[in-house]
C-alpha positions, 0 to 999 in steps of 0.5 A: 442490439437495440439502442437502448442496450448500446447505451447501457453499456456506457459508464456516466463520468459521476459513476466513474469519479465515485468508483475511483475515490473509493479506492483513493482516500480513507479515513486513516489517511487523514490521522496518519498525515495529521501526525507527520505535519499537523495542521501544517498537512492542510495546505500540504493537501491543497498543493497535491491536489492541484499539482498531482493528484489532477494531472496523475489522474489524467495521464492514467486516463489516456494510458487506460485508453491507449492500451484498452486491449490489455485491461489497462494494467500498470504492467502491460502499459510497461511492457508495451512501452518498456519491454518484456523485462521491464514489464514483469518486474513492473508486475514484480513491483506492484505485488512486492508493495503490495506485502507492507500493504496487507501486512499493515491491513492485518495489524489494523484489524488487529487494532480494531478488534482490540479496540471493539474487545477493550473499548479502549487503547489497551491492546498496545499494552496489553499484547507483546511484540510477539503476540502481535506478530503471531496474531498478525500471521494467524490472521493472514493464514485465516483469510487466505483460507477464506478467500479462496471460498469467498473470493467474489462475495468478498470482493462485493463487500469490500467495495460496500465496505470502501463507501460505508468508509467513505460514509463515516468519514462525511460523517465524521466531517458534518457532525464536527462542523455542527458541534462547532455550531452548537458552540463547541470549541477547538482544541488547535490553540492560537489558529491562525495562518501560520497554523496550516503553513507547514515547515519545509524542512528535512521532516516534511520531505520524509512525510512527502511519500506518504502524502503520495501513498495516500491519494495513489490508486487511480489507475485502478479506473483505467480500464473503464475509461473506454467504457465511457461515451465520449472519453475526451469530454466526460474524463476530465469531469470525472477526475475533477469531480474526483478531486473535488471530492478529494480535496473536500475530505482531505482539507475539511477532514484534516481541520476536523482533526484539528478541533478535536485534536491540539496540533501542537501537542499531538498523542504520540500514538495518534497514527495507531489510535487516532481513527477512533479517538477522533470518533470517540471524541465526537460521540462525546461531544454529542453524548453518544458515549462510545458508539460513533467509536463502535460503529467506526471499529467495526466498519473498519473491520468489515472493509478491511477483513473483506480487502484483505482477503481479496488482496492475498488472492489478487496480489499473487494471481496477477504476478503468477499470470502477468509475468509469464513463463519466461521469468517466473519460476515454475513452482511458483506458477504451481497451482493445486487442484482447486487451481489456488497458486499454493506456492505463492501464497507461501511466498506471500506469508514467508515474506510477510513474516520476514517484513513483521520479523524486521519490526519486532525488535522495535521497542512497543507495538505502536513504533511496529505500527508506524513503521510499517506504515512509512514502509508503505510511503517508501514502497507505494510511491516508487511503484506509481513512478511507473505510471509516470514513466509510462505515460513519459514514453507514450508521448514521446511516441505519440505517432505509435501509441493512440488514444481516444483520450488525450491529456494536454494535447501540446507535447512538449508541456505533457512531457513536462508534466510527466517528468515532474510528477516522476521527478516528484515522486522519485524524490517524495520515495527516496526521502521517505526512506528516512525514519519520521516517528523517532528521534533523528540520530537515536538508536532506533532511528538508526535501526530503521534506516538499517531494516528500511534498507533490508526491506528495499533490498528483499522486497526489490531485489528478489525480482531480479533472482526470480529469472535466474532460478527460472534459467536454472529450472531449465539448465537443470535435467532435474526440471528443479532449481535447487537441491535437495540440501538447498530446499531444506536450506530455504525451509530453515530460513523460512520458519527460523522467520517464523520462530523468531517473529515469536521469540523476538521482541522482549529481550535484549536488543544485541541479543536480537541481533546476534540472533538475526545474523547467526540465523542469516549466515546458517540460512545464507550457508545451507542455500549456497555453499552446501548445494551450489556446487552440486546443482551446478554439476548436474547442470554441466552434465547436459 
């Protein structure tokens, strides 16, 4: 091998900061933390960067080099670290938040079809909940469907997707700053200092995680940083470059929001719609009439249509293949002829309709919206705790795990540094769990909490019944966990899911909710106490 080859393998640190950003920071991110605080998410923006974003971006850096030889996943730095427990349900929780994610991705493109069919917001208006639900199931089927065709194409486009994104957010950025030029006014009246100093109080507290779901996704880099040349020198480039980009999109983004928008006074569906009146209001300005609008919807469609269906395929192959067969029940890790994990993609859709299924009763498709979306700030920023407290267990053990790369070579501040961006986060999760976009205290406020608790609880707590259905699949002579009268049982819940994310939504709020308990009870009575006992004695027999 010549010289010249050797060289080719190596990764520049400006290549490695553009491939991170791509993936950490969209347009969207911009209007959904402009709604929680306003201008106020200005300096909100400047204080992560520096006190978060640099620092989480580092530690990744010397995880993805400490433990190069297993692809520098989130799960195989747990268990290296932590155990094999630790490490499947590590892997457990990864995929469990990735199911808001893709979710709230279906309903995105379902908001930016309408907005290229209607040119308007009317879709909102126009689709029930129900409707809503249906579209954003049949939409999940069709790029399962897809996926397994396309899967490498798509992970191409996505990637091109993610920098025309990327693209359209620098526009958007540049044209403002040039109307304002041209004498252009802004719409944020009276700006002053106190403008971009947001209120620290229990609402913004409850808006922290979502600010961490925005700007989390580095470690998705951490297997290149061994490919780099000289790691100890040319990462930190990269991630301050990274940062820099960060902060420039981020800062000047969100005050590019606020000439178009009057943070005092914002649209109620600013996180829904807000992407594309931001656009629609800038080709005004430059009597382009609706086509920066356009060009924006079907940007968003092309991206996300393509990360999607990379994600339903990714998600479920890593839990299946990360987690092994001591903890993953086997017919789950089934796969069919063309070798597609058929049962997981069921798992996937059943509990996507269950999350859609909690949020139909929610009075419009705007607060189903937005509620996803904070399900996300809850779910996304507990999983990153992982990072943290991986790197946290490296450098306490700094003698048994090595690294070409090493973040503050001074133990005891690297410790301190890991456990505030964990004691951050956890704290950012935990408060996060409080409903933003509905009056404290009202009915719906208290519907949230409850089916945000719901969520948590399925989502999490599934992953500690995962290995005992493993253990009963090898107890029982049967080689299958459950019962006949047990399977049905799981079948009637499923599509009772599926019927009720249809039928729910337009009535009477008590009426739903009879309705889910007396589903729950029949679901919960079929599962248990018509098959437990059965399955038990043929158990016994062995």
């Amino acid at each position: 091998m010549t010289e010249l080859d050797t060289k080719k393998r190596y990764i520049s640190w400006p290549v490695l900061a553009l491939m991170d950003f791509v993936t950490v920071v969209g347009f969207d991110d911009l209007t959904y933390n402009f709604q929680n605080q306003g201008m106020g998410v200005i300096t909100s923006w400047i204080i992560m960067i520096l006190m978060y974003v640099i620092p989480y971006s580092l530690m990744v850096g010397q995880l993805g080099s400490t433990f190069d030889d297993d692809g520098g996943g989130l799960t195989s730095w747990v268990r290296e670290t932590s155990g094999e427990f630790l490490g499947y349900f590590a892997a457990w929780t990864y995929w469990a938040a990735s199911i808001p994610y893709v979710v709230d991705t279906a309903n995105t493109i379902a908001v930016a079809l309408g907005w290229v069919f209607n040119g308007n917001a009317n879709l909102q208006t126009q689709m029930s909940n129900s409707s809503f639900a249906l579209f954003t199931l049949l939409i999940f089927v069709f790029f399962i469907i897809i996926q397994s065709r396309f899967e490498h194409s798509l992970e191409v486009l996505s990637t091109i997707g993610g920098i025309a994104m990327f693209g359209m957010t620098v526009l958007f950025v540049v044209m403002t700053v040039t109307a304002l030029g041209m004498g252009g006014h802004i719409a944020t009246k009276p700006l002053t200092v106190h403008t971009i100093v947001p209120t620290f109080n229990l609402h913004y507290l409850t808006t922290l995680g979502f600010l961490i779901f925005a700007i989390n996704g580095a470690e998705r880099i951490a297997p290149f940083v061994t490919k780099m040349r000289n790691p100890n020198r040319d990462f930190p480039k990269a991630m301050i470059m990274l940062s820099i980009m960060t902060g420039f999109l981020t800062i000047f983004g969100s005050f590019s929001l606020g000439v178009f928008f009057n943070a005092y006074h914002l649209p109620d569906d600013l996180k829904i719609n807000g992407s594309y009146y931001a656009f629609q209001a800038l080709g005004q300005r430059f009597h382009m009439g609706n086509t920066l609008m356009y060009v924006f919807a079907f940007t968003e469609i092309f991206y996300l249509a393509a990360l999607l269906a990379v994600l339903l395929n990714a998600m479920t192959r890593m839990l299946i293949s990360d987690t092994g067969n001591r903890y993953m029940p086997k017919f789950l890790r089934k796969t069919n002829s063309a070798g597609l994990p058929i049962n997981g993609y069921i798992l996937t859709v059943g509990l996507s309709a269950f999350i859609m299924f909690l949020g139909i009763l929610l009075p419009n498709m705007k607060d189903i919206f937005n509620w996803l979306l904070n399900l996300n700030g809850i779910i996304s920023p507990g999983v990153t705790c992982w990072i943290f407290w991986s790197f946290i267990k490296i450098r306490m053990n700094d003698d048994k795990y090595k690294s070409g790369y090493v973040y503050i070579k001074n133990k005891k501040l690297s410790l301190a540094v890991g456990w505030w961006c964990l004691i951050l986060t956890g704290v950012a999760t935990v408060a996060a769990v409080g409903p933003q976009d509905v009056p404290f205290g009202s009915t719906m406020w208290w519907y949230e909490l409850v089916i945000n608790f719901v969520a948590i609880i399925v989502l999490i707590g599934l992953g500690f019944v995962l290995p005992y259905i493993t253990k009963r699949e090898r107890r029982s002579q049967t080689g299958t966990a459950f019962t006949r009268i047990q399977r049905i049982g799981i079948w009637v819940a499923v599509l009772g899911t599926l019927v009720g994310d249809l039928y729910l939504g337009d009535v009477n709020f008590s009426r739903n909710i009879g309705y889910i308990i007396l589903l729950t009870a029949a679901g919960l009575t079929l599962i248990v106490a018509m098959g437990w006992r059965e399955h038990d004695l043929k158990e016994s027999l062995e």
